[in-house]
N, C-alpha and C positions, 0 to 999 in steps of 0.2 A: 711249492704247494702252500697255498694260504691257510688251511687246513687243518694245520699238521700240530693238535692242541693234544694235551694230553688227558686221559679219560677223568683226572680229576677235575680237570678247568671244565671240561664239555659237562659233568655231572654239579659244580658248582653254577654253570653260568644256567643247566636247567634251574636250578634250585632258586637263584635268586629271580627268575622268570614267572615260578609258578607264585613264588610269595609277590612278585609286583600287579599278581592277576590277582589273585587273592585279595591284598589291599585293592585296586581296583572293583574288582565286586563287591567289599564290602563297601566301598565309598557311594556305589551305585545303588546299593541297597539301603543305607541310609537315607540318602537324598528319595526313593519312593518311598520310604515310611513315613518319611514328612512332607511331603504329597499324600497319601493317603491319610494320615489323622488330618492334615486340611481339607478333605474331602469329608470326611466323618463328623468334624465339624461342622460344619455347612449341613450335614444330614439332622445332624442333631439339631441345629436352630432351625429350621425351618422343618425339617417330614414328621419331626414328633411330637413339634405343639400342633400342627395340624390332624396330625392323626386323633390326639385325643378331644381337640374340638369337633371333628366327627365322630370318636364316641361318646362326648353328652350329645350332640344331636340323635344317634341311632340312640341314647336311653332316653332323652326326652321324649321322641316318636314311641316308643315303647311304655312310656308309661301313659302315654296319650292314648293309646291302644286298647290297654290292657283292659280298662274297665267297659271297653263296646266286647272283647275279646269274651268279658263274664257278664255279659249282660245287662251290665246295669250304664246308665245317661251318663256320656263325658263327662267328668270333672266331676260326677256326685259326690264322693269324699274327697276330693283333691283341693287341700290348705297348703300346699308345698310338699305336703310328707305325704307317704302313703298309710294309710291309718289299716289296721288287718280288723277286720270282723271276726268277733267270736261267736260260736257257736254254743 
């Protein structure tokens, strides 16, 4: 019988099994973490300078806005800054 191992070998040869799965998954896990930070990468230079060049457009439109929004002619106080009226 080819078999015929004794309970320590069969208990060893799981052991050294579970640790080569082990290293294997972590070797696997490694190699996507760095796939994923070169993903995250690539998000970062490109989705997040675009995102905030569309938030000064959505605050330019809004500051373009605001003064038909309170009544008074585009751009009446508009030097670059918004200047606040006192009362």
């Amino acid at each position: 019988m080819p078999f015929r191992h004794s309970i320590a070998a069969k208990i060893f040869g799981l052991a050294v099994f579970l640790l080569l799965l082990t290293v294997a998954l972590a070797t696997f896990l490694l190699w996507e973490t760095s796939r994923t930070e070169q993903d995250l990468k690539v998000v970062a230079n490109l989705d997040v300078p675009l995102a905030e060049s569309f938030s000064r457009v959505d605050e330019f439109g809004l500051r373009r806005r605001l003064p038909e929004l309170r009544g008074q002619s585009p751009g009446a106080n508009w030097n670059g800054v918004w200047q606040l009226e006192e009362k």
